[in-house]
C-alpha positions in Angstrom: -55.1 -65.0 65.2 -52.2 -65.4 68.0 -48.9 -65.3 66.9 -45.6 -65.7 69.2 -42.2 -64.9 67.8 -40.2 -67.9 66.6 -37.8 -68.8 69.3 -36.2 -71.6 67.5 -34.9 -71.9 63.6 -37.7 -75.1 63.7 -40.6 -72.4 65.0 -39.5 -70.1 62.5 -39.8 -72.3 59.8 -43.1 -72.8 60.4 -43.9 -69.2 60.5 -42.6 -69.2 56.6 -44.7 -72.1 55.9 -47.9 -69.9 57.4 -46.8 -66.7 55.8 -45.4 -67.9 52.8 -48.0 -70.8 51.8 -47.3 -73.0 48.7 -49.7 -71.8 46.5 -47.8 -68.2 46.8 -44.9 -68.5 45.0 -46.0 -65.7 42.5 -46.9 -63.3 45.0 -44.6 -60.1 45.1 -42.3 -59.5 48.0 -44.2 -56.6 49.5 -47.7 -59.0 49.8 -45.6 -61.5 51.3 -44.1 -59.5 54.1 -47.5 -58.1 55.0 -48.6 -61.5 55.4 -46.0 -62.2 57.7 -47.0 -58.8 59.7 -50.6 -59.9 59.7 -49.8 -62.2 62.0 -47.7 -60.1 64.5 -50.2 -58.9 66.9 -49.7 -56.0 69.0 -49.1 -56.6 72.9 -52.1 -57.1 74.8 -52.2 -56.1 78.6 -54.9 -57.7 80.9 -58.0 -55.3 82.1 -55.8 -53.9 84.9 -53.6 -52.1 82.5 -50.6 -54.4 83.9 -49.0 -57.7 81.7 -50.2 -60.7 82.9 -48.0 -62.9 85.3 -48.7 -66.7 86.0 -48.1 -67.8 89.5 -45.6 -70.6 88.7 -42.3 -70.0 89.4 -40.4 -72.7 87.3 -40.5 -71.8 83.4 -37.4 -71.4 80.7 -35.3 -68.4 81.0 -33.3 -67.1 78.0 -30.4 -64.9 78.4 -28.5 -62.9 75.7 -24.8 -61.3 76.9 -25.1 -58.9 74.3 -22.0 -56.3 75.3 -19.8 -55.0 77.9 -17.9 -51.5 78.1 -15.2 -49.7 79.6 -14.1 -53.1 81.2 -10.5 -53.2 83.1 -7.8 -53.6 81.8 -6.0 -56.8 82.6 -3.1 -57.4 80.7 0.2 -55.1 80.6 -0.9 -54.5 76.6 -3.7 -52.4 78.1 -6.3 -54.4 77.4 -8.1 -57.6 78.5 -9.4 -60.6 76.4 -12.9 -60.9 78.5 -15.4 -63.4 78.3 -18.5 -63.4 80.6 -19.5 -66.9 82.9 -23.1 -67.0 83.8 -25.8 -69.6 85.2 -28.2 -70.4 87.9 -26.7 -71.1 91.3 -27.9 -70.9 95.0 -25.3 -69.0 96.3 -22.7 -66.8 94.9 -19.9 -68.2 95.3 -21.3 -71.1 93.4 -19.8 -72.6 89.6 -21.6 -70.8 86.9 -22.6 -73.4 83.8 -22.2 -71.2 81.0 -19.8 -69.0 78.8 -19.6 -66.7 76.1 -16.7 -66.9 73.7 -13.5 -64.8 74.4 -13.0 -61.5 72.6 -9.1 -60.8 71.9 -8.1 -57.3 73.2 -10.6 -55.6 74.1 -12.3 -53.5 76.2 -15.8 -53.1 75.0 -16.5 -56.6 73.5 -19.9 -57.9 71.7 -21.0 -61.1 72.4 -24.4 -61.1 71.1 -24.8 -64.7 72.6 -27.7 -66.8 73.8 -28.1 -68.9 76.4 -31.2 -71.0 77.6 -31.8 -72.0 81.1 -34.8 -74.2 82.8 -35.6 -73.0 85.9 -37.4 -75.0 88.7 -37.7 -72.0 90.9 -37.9 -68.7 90.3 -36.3 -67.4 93.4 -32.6 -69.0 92.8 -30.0 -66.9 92.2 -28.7 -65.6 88.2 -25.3 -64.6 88.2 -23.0 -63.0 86.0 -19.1 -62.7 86.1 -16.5 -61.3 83.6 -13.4 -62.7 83.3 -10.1 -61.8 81.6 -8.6 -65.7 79.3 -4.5 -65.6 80.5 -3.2 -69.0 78.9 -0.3 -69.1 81.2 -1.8 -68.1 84.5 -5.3 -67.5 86.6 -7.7 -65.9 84.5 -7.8 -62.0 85.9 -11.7 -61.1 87.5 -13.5 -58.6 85.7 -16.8 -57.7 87.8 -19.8 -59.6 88.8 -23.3 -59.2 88.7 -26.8 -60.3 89.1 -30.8 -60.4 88.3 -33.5 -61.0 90.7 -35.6 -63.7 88.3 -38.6 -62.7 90.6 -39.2 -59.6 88.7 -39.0 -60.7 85.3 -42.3 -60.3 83.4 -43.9 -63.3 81.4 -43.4 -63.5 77.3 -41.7 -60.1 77.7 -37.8 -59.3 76.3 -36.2 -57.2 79.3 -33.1 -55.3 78.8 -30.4 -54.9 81.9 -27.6 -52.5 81.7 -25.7 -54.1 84.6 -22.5 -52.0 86.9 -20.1 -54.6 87.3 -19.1 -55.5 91.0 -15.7 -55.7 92.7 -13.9 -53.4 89.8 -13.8 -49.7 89.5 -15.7 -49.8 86.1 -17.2 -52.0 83.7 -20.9 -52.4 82.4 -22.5 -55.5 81.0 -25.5 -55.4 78.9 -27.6 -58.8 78.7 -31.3 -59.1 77.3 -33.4 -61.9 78.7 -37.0 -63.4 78.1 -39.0 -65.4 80.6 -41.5 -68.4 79.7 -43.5 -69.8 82.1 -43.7 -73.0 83.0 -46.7 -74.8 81.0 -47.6 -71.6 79.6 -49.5 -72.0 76.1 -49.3 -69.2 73.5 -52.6 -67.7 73.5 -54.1 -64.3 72.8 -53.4 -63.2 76.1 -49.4 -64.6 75.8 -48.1 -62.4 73.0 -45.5 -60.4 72.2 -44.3 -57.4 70.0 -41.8 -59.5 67.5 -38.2 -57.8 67.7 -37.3 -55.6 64.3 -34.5 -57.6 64.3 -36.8 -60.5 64.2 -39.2 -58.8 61.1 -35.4 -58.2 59.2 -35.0 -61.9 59.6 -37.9 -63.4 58.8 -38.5 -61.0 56.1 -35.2 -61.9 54.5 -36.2 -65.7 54.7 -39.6 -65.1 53.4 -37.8 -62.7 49.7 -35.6 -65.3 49.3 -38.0 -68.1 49.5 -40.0 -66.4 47.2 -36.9 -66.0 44.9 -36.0 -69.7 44.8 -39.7 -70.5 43.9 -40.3 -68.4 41.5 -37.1 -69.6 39.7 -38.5 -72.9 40.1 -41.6 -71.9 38.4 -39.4 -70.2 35.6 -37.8 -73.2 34.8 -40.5 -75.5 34.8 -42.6 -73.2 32.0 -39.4 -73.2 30.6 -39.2 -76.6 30.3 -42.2 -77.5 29.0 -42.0 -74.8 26.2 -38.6 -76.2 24.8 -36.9 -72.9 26.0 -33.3 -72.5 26.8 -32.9 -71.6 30.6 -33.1 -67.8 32.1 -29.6 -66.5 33.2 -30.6 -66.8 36.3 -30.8 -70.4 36.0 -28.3 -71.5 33.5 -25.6 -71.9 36.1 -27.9 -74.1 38.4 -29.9 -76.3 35.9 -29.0 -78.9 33.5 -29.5 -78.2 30.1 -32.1 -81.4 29.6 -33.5 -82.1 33.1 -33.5 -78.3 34.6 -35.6 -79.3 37.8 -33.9 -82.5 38.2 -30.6 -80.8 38.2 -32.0 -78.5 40.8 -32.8 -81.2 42.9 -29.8 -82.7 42.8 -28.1 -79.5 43.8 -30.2 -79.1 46.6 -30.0 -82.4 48.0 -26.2 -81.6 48.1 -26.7 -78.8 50.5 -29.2 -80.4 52.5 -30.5 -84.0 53.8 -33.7 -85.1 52.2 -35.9 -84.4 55.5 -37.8 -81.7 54.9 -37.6 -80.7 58.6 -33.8 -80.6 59.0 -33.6 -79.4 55.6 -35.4 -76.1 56.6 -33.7 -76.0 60.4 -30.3 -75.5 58.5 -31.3 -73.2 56.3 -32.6 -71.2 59.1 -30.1 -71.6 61.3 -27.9 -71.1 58.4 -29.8 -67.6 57.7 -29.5 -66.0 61.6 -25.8 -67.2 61.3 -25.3 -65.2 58.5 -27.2 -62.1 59.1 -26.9 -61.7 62.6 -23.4 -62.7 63.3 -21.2 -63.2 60.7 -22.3 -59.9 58.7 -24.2 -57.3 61.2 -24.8 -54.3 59.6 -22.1 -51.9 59.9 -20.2 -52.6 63.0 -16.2 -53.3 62.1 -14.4 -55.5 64.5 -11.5 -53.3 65.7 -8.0 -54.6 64.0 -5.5 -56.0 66.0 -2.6 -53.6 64.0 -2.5 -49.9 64.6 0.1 -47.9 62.9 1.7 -45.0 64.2 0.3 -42.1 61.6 2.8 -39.4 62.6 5.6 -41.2 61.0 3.9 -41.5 57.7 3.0 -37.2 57.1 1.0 -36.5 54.1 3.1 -34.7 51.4 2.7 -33.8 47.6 2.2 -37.0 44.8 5.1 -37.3 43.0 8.9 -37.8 43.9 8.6 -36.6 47.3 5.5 -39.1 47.3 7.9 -41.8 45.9 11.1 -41.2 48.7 9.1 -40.6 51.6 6.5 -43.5 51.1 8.0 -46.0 49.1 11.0 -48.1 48.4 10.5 -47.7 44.3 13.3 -46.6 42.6 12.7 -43.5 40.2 11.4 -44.3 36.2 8.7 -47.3 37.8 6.5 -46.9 35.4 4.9 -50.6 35.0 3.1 -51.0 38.7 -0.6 -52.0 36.9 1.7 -55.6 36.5 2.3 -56.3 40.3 1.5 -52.9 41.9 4.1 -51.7 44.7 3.6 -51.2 48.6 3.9 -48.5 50.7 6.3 -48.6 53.9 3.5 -48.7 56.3 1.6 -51.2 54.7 5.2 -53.0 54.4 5.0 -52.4 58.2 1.8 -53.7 58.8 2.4 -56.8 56.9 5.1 -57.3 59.4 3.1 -57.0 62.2 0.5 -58.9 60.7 2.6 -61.6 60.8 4.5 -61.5 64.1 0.3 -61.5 66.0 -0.5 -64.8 63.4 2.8 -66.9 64.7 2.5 -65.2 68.1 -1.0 -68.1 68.4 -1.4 -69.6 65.4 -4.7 -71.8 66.4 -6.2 -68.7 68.2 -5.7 -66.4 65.3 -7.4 -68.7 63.1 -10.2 -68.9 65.6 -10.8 -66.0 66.7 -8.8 -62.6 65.4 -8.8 -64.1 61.5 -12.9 -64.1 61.3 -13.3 -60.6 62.7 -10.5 -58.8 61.2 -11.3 -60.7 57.8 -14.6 -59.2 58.1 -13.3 -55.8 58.6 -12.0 -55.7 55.4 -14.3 -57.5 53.7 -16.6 -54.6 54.8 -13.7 -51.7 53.3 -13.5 -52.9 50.1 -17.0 -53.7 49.5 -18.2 -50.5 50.4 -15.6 -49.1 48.1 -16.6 -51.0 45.2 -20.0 -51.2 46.0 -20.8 -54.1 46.7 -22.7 -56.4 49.0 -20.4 -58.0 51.1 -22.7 -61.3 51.9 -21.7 -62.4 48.3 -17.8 -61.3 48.3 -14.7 -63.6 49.3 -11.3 -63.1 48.6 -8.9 -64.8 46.5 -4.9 -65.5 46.3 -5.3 -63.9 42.6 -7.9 -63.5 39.6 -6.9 -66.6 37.8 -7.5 -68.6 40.7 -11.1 -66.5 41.2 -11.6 -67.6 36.9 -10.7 -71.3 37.5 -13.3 -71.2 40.4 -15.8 -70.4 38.3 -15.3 -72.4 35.3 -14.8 -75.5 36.9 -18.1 -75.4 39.0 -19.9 -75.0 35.6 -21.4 -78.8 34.8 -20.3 -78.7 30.9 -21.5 -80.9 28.6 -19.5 -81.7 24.9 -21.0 -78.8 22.7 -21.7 -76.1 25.3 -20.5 -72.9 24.5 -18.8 -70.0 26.2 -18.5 -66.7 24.6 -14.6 -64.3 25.4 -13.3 -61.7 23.3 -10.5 -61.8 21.7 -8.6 -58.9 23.3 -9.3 -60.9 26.7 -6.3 -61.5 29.3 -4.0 -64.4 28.2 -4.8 -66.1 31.1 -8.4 -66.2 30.8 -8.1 -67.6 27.0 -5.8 -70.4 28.7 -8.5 -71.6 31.0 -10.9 -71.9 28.0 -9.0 -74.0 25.7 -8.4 -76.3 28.7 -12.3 -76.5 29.3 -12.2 -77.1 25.5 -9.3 -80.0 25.7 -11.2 -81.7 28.6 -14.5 -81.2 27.9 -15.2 -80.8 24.4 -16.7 -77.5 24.5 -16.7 -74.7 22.1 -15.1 -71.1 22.7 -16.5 -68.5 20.7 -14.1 -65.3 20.5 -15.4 -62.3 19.6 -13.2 -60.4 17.4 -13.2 -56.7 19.1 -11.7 -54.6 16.3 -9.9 -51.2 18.5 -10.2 -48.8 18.9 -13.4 -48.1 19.1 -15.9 -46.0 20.8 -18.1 -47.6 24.1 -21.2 -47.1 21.9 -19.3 -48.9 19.2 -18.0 -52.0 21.0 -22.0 -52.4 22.5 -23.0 -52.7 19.0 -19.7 -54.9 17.5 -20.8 -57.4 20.3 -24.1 -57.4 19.7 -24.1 -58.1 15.8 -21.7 -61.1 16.4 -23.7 -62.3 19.1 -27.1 -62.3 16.7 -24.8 -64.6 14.3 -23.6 -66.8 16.8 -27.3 -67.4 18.2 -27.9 -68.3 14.4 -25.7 -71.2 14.5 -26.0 -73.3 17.7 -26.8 -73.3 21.2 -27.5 -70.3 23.6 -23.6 -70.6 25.0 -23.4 -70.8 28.8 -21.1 -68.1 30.1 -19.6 -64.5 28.6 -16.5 -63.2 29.4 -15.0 -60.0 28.9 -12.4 -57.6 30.7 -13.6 -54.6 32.5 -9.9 -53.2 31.5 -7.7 -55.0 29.0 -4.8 -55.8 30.3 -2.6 -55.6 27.1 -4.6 -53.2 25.3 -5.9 -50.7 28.2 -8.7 -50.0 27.2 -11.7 -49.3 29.6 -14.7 -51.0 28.7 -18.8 -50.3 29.0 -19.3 -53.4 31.5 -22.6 -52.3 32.8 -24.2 -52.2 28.8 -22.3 -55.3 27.9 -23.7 -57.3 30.8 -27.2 -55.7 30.2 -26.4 -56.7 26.3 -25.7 -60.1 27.2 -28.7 -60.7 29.9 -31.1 -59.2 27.2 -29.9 -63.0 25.6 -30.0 -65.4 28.4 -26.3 -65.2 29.0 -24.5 -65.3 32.6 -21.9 -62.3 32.1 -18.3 -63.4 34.3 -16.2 -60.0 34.3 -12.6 -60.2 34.7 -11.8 -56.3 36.5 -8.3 -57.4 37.4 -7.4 -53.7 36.3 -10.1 -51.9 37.1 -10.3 -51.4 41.4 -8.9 -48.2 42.4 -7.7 -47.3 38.7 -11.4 -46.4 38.0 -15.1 -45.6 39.5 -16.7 -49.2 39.6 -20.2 -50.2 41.2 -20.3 -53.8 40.9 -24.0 -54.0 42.0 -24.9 -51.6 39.5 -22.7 -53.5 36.8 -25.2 -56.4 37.8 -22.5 -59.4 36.3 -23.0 -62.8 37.7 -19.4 -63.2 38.8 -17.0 -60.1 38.8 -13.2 -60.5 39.6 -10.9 -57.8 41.0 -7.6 -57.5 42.0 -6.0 -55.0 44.7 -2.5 -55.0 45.0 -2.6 -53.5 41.1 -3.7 -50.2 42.1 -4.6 -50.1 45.8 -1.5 -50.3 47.6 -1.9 -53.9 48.7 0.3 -56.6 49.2 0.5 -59.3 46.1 -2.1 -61.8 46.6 -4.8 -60.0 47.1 -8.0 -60.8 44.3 -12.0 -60.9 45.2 -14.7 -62.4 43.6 -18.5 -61.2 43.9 -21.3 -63.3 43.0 -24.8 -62.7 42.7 -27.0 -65.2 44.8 -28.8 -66.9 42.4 -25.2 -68.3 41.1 -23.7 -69.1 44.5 -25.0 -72.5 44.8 -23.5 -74.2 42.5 -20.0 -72.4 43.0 -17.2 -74.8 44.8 -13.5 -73.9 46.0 -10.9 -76.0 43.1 -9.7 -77.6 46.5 -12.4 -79.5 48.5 -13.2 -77.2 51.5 -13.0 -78.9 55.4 -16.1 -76.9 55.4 -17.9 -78.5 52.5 -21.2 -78.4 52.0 -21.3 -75.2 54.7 -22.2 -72.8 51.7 -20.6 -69.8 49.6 -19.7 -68.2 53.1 -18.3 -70.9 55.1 -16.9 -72.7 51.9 -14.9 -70.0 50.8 -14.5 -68.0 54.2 -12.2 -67.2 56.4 -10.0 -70.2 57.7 -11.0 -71.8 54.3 -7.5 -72.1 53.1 -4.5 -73.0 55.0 -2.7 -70.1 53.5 -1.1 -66.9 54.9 -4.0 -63.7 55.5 -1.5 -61.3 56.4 -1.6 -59.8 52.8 -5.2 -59.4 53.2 -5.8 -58.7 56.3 -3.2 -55.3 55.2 -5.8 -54.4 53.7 -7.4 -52.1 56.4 -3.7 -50.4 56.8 -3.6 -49.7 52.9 -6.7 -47.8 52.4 -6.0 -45.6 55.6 -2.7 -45.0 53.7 -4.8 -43.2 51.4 -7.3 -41.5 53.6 -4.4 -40.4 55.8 -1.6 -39.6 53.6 -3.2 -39.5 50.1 -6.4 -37.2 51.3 -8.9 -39.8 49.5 -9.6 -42.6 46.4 -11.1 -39.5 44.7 -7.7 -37.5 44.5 -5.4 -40.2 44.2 -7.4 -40.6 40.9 -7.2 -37.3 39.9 -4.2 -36.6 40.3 -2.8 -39.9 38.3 -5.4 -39.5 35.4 -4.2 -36.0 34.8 -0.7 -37.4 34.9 -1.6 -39.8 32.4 -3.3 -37.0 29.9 0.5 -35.0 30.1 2.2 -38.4 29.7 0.3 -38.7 26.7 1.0 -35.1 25.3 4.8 -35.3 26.0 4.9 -39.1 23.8 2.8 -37.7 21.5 4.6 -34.5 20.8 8.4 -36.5 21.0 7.5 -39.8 19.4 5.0 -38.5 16.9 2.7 -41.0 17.1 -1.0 -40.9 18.9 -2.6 -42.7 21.7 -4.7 -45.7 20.9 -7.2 -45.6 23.1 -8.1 -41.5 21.9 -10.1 -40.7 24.4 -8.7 -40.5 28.3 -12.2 -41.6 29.1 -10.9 -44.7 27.6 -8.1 -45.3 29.2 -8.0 -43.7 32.1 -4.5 -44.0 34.3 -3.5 -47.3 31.7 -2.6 -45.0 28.2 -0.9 -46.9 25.7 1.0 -45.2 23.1 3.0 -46.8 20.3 6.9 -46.6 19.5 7.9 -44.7 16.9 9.0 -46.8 13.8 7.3 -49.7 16.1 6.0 -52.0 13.1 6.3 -55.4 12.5 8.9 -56.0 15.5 9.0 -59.3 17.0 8.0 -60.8 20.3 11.3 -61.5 21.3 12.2 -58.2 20.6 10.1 -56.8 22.4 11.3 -58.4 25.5 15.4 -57.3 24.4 14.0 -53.8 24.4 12.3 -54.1 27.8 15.7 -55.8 29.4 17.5 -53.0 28.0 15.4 -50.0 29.1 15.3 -51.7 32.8 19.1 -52.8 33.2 20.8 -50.3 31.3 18.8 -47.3 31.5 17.1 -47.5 34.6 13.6 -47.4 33.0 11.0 -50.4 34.3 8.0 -49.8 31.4 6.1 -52.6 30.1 5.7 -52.8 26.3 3.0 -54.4 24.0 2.5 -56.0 20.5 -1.0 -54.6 19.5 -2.9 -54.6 16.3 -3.6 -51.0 15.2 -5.9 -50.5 11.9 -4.5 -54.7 11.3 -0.7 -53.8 11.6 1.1 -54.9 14.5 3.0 -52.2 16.5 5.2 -52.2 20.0 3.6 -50.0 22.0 4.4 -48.6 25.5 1.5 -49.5 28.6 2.4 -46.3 30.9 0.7 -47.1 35.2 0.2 -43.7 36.5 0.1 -43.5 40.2 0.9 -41.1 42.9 4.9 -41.4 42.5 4.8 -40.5 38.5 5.6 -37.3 37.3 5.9 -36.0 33.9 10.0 -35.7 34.0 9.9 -39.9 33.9 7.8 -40.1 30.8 10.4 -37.4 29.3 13.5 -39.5 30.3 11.6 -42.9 28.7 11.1 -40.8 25.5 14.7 -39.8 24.9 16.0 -43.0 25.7 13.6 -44.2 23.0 14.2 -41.6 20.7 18.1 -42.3 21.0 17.8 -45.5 19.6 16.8 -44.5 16.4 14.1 -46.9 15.8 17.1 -49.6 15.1 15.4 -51.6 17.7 17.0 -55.0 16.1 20.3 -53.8 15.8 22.9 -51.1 17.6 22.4 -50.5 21.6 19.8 -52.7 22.1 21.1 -55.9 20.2 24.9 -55.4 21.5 23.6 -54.9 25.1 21.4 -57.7 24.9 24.5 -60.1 23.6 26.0 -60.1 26.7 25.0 -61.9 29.9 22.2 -59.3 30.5 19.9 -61.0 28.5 16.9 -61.6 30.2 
């Protein structure tokens, strides 16, 4: 059987259609694959040992620029914004017909660009030039070169490492592939298909399998009377599953089967091969200047040398606080955006976006095709729940120790849409194996009395409470019961060790600028595949209909990236000045552990959470004489430890063993040291426990009052 490479997203639908046939859609991935390799044949020479050559000379010429290096450099910034001009002309000095895109300051861009020519004879000149884009004046000449189309060889991709021409350095790389003209692709016409080309098309051909055999799923769920897989609840209807899968793809796609499958091709090399290619980074338009920011010990000299925090900041887990070179590189960040608004949007935003898209996915493991970021996590939560089709009756399961925000969000889906919110009482503290089994026992009850709800929600860390919860059991717990899991880990990047893909959650949310140095602003969302269709932004998107990746992308929003795209800047802070994530968290969880041994031994009281396991760099340890004190105390008592005393701690109204009790949420990062926690204590201590009366309630008279 002869097989040619797909040279078109059409072609290469039809490959999936002859190595994925219908009747397969409960084969395994690994059959499927070899029946797409079946039909890759190896190359075949003719008897002379040679590939064969047809004597036309017209045929269709396709040319990839796929790089350039050590180019001149044009501009008085020391580099050049190249782009490459290239075509079919007679003579040299002719006008080329084609051009790559530019690459902004650069002088070893990838282009990775394809171009396809018809050529009526073979003997006309192919040309290449580089050129450097000025806006203001002539574009500045970066080399020349050419191929001799004569010694091309038929159904064969060739390789060129070109010297440019004319300048004292400069190398373009292009790849081409020759058809000739009313050649038919026979046995003796084949070709050894790319590996780039087998990563493709076997990428298409496991996710084709996927989306059928959750169409099979649902149909034999369907006709048993069975509540939907997890996998599907977020896509199908809870009467009409297939129908409502129908729908959703007819929203993505037209109804013609052909175009239908062209974009989702096209839509699948787009993706893959340009927007995410494996581990190259796009190089940031911002350096900083590293010398000026030395490394030095965690503490106060951390604190006075790196940051603008005054001394006793012991709340940053509430809005976090920025370093002075990330304070810098927001500033520069923003000078490049306004310098070319429309050209930064074009062309810097994608790339450097991607950059750190790439950073904090590999730092929270996590694949970055299915991560986007966010202004915040409530924004991230609203995304989610209002893409959810509810229907009056549905059910979605939170716990009760769940961020205020979160709980918010719910009773408006209840308001609006007549839904049911189930909140799972979560009685602290309590061991990890404990809270596994709390959940499930109220779960089995809740299953007992109505429908299979539609969504679980839960903290990774509690905001108020601190505590650090099993979110890899709890989403196992909930998927053994048909139940998308949505996990709000607002708290938990750079505070603790997370793996989102080993967590396995539908939809997990993070935040940044709590514990990584980032500028406010800056929240994720990752979500698994199988729950990205149905997943819109709360403002309709200019590209709509274009997909989780162009939906919610780069360009997206009309808002200001600067604070993400610091991003890059903050986590060097901490390789550069910090030595690594994995010290900066030991350092602060061994803070927290003597924060908690000085409270404990002044105050006389213990830490909720027990164990540090449990609370990691977030302990919270309650007052002494801290019972039944009201809310708007609490708040009095905060004003006056901030304005008076020079002490910025956040305090909490928890439950312990049913009583309520003010408690004190201590952030440990790299600044902290154990002579704060002793100065918080005393001031504490010194009010006697009179918290409604004496210094606080005379300071808090007067126009101090917050």
């Amino acid at each position: 059987m002869s097989w040619v490479a797909p040279r078109t997203a059409v072609q290469a639908s039809a490959v999936f259609k002859q190595a994925v046939p219908s009747q397969s859609a409960a084969l395994p991935a690994r059959q499927l694959s070899a029946n797409l390799l079946k039909t890759v044949p190896r190359d075949r020479d003719d008897q002379s040992g040679t590939r064969k050559l047809l004597s036309s000379t017209g045929g269709t010429l396709e040319v990839t620029v796929i790089d350039a290096s050590d180019l001149i450099a044009a501009d008085l910034n020391g580099y050049s914004d190249p782009y490459v001009t290239l075509g079919l002309v007679k003579e040299e000095g002719g006008k080329l017909s084609k051009r790559t895109s530019v690459i902004a300051k650069t002088l070893n861009p990838h282009w990775n660009e394809t171009f396809t020519f018809e050529v009526k004879d073979q003997h006309q000149g192919f040309f290449f030039r580089v050129w450097d884009r000025d806006v203001v004046t002539a574009n500045d000449p970066l080399g020349t070169a050419s191929i001799d189309l004569s010694t091309l060889r038929d159904f064969e991709p060739q390789e060129f490492e070109l010297p440019l021409q004319g300048v004292p350095s400069g190398l373009l790389r292009v790849r081409t592939y020759w058809t000739p003209a009313g050649a038919q692709a026979d046995a003796q016409h084949t070709r050894v298909i790319s590996e780039e080309e087998k990563r493709i098309l076997r990428a298409a051909i496991l996710r084709e399998q996927n989306r059928r055999l959750r169409v099979a799923i649902a149909e034999k769920e369907v006709n048993k009377g069975k509540k939907p897989s997890a996998q599907n609840a977020l896509l199908l209807d809870s009467d009409a599953y297939l129908k409502q899968l129908v729908q959703v793809q007819s929203r993505i796609a037209p109804d013609a089967e052909e175009q239908k499958q062209k974009e989702e091709n096209l839509c699948l090399v787009n993706a893959e091969c340009k927007l995410f290619p494996t581990n190259t980074y796009t190089p940031s338009t911002v350096t900083l200047d590293w010398s000026k920011y030395p490394k030095c010990p965690f503490g106060p000299t951390m604190r006075k040398q790196h940051f603008l925090v005054r001394e006793n900041f012991l709340n940053s887990s509430s809005y976090g606080a920025l370093p002075k070179c990330v304070l810098e590189a927001l500033h520069l960040w923003q000078v490049e955006i306004q310098k070319d608004p429309t050209m930064f949007r074009l062309k810097t935003l994608p790339q450097a976006l991607r950059q750190c898209t790439y950073e904090v996915s590999e730092f929270i493991h996590a694949d970055p095709n299915n991560f986007q970021f966010f202004i915040n996590a409530n924004t991230a939560t609203s995304t989610i729940f209002k893409s959810i089709v509810w229907r009056p009756g549905d059910r979605v399961v939170i716990f009760d120790v769940d961020y205020e925000a979160t709980v918010h969000a719910c009773n408006w889906l209840r308001k609006y849409y007549a839904i049911e919110v189930i909140e799972l009482p979560i009685d602290l503290p309590l061991t990890r194996e404990e809270i596994v089994s709390s959940v499930e026992e109220n779960l089995k009850k809740i299953l007992q009395t109505g429908p299979l709800p539609r969504l679980a929600n839960f903290c990774h860390v509690t905001s108020r409470t601190g505590f650090i919860f099993p979110a890899k059991e709890l989403t196992a717990l909930f998927h053994k019961y048909k139940i998308p899991v949505c996990i709000d880990g607002a708290q938990a990047p750079g505070h603790i060790p997370i793996n989102v893909n080993d967590i396995g959650a539908e939809f997990y949310i993070g935040t940044l600028h709590k514990w990584c140095f980032t500028p406010q602003g800056t929240a994720f969302l990752v979500v698994r595949p199988h729950a990205q269709c149905g997943l819109t932004p709360l403002t309709v998107p200019l590209r709509y209909g274009g997909g989780f990746v162009a939906e919610f992308g780069a360009g997206a929003a009309h808002i200001d990236y600067a604070h993400f795209l610091t991003i890059t800047q903050s986590f060097e802070f901490v390789r550069q000045v910090c030595g690594g994530w994995e010290r900066v968290m030991e350092y602060c969880s061994e803070t927290a552990k003597q924060a908690v041994q000085i409270l404990e031994q002044e105050w006389h009281t213990t830490v909720f959470q027990g164990d540090p396991k449990l609370y990691g760099r977030l302990p919270i340890v309650p007052l002494p004489n801290g019972i039944f004190v009201k809310a708007s105390v609490i708040k009095q008592i905060m004003a006056y430890l901030a304005l008076c005393q020079n002490i910025t701690a956040f305090l909490v109204c928890i439950k312990i063993k049913g009583v309520p009790t003010v408690c004190v949420r201590l952030s440990c990062q790299v600044w902290t040291e154990p002579n704060e926690v002793r100065q918080l204590a005393q001031v504490v201590l010194d009010l006697g426990g009179a918290y409604n009366t004496g210094k606080v309630a005379t300071q808090m008279a007067s126009d101090l009052l917050l």
